[in-house]
N, C-alpha and C positions, 0 to 999 in steps of 0.2 A: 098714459103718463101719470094721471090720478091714480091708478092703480098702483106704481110702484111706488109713487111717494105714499099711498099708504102704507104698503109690503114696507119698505123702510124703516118709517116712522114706529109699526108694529116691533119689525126686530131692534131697531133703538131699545124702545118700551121695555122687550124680554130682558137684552142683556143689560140696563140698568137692572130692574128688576131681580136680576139670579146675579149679578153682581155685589148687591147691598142687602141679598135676602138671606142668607146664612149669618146665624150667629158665630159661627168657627168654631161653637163648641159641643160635643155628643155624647150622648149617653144609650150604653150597651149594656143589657144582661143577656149574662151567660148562664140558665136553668142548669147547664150539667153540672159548673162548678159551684152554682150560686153565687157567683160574683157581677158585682155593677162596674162598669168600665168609665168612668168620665176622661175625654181629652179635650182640648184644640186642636187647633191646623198645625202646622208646622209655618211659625216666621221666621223669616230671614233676620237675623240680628248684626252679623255682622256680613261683611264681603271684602275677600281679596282678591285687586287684581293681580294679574301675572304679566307676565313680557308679554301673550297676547292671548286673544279671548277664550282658547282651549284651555287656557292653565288658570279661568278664575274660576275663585274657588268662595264657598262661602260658609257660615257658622249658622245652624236652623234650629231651634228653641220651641219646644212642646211642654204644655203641660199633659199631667196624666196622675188622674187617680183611682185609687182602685180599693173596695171594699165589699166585703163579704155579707149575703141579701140581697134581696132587692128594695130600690128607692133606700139607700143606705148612705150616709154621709161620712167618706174619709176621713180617717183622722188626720192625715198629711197627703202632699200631691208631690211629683216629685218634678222636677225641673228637666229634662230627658235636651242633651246638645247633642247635635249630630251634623257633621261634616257631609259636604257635596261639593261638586265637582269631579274632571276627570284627573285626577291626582290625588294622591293621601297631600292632608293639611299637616303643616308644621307646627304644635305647640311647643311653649318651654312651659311641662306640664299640663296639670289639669286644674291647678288650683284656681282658685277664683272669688267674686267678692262680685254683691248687689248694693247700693247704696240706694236708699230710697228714703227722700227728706231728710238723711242725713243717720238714717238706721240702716245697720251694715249687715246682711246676711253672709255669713262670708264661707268658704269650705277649704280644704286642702286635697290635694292632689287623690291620696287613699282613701278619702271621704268620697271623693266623685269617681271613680274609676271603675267602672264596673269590669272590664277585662284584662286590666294595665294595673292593680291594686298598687303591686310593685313600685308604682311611677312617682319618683320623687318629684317634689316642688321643684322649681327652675329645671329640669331635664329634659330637653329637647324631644320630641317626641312625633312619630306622624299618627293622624289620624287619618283615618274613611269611615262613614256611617254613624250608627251610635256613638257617642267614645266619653259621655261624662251623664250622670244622674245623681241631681242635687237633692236630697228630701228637705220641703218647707212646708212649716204647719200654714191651715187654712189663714192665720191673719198673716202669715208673712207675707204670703200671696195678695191679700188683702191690700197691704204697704204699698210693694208691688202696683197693686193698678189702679191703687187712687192715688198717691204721690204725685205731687206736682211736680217733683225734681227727682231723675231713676237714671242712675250710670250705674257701668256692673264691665267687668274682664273675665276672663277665661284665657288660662294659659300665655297670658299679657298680651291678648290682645282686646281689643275695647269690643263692649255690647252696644247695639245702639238701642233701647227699649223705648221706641216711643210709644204714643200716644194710639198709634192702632195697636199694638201690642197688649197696653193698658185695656184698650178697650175688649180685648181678645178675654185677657185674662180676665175683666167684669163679669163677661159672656159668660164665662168656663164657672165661675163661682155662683152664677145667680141662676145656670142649670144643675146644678150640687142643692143647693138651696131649693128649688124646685123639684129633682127629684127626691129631695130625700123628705120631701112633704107628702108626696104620694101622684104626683102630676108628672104627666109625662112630655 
């Protein structure tokens, strides 16, 4: 019986551990192209339900940036929204807007569209998978994850950016910051 309450207690241990031990954010070089890759995880920012749980669907938020070198620092990262679930999501559009302590980063629909350029502001629209890419320079990011107060939309529906996200995005800048010192 002492034996499995240790075995227990041990895997307790692990999955805190591999729970809270990833910063969310990576950095990749590519020697063929010479380029450095920084991202995130992908968070969940927003979630729709549907009539029942096959039809929810949700809104996932990456960052990612990308410079040429190694240990290089982005000039900008870009904001990468991507749709999940089993169903294409319904926007009206792609435009959208971050308000963070009351400084607004905001886009238009041809601004984010990377396969829909076409897609006018308020036009109904479905998405699946990638379907918006925001570019912000490193301080807008910045705003972003130290802002004590952060709401934001996409295609009128609300973001929810909290406080893990914030801290996501800290993550993501201060391995930018570190790679591009020479530390890995």
């Amino acid at each position: 019986m002492n034996a499995l309450r240790a075995s227990l207690a041990s895997l307790l241990a692990l999955l805190l551990v591999a729970g809270c031990g990833g910063s969310g954010a990576t950095m990749s070089y590519e020697p063929s192209s010479d380029q450095t890759t920084y991202r995130t995880r992908s968070y969940t920012v927003s979630s729709i339900s549907g009539a029942n749980f096959a039809s929810a669907k949700s809104i996932n938020l990456r960052a990612v940036g990308r410079c040429q070198g190694q240990n290089c620092t982005p000039e900008s990262v870009q904001l990468v929204f991507s749709a999940s679930g089993n169903s294409a999501l319904s926007l009206s559009g792609l435009e959208g807007e971050i308000v963070a302590n009351g400084t607004t980063i905001e886009w238009t629909s041809s601004e984010a569209g990377q396969a829909s350029a076409d897609v006018g502001d308020d036009e109904l629209i479905n998405v699946v998978g990638n379907f918006a890419t925001v570019d912000v320079s490193l301080s807008q990011l910045e705003q972003i994850a130290t802002a004590s107060s952060v709401e934001g939309t996409i295609g009128g529906t609300s973001l929810n950016l909290n406080r893990g996200i914030q801290s996501g995005f800290q993550n993501f800048l201060q391995k930018i910051r570190s790679g591009s010192s020479g530390s890995t």
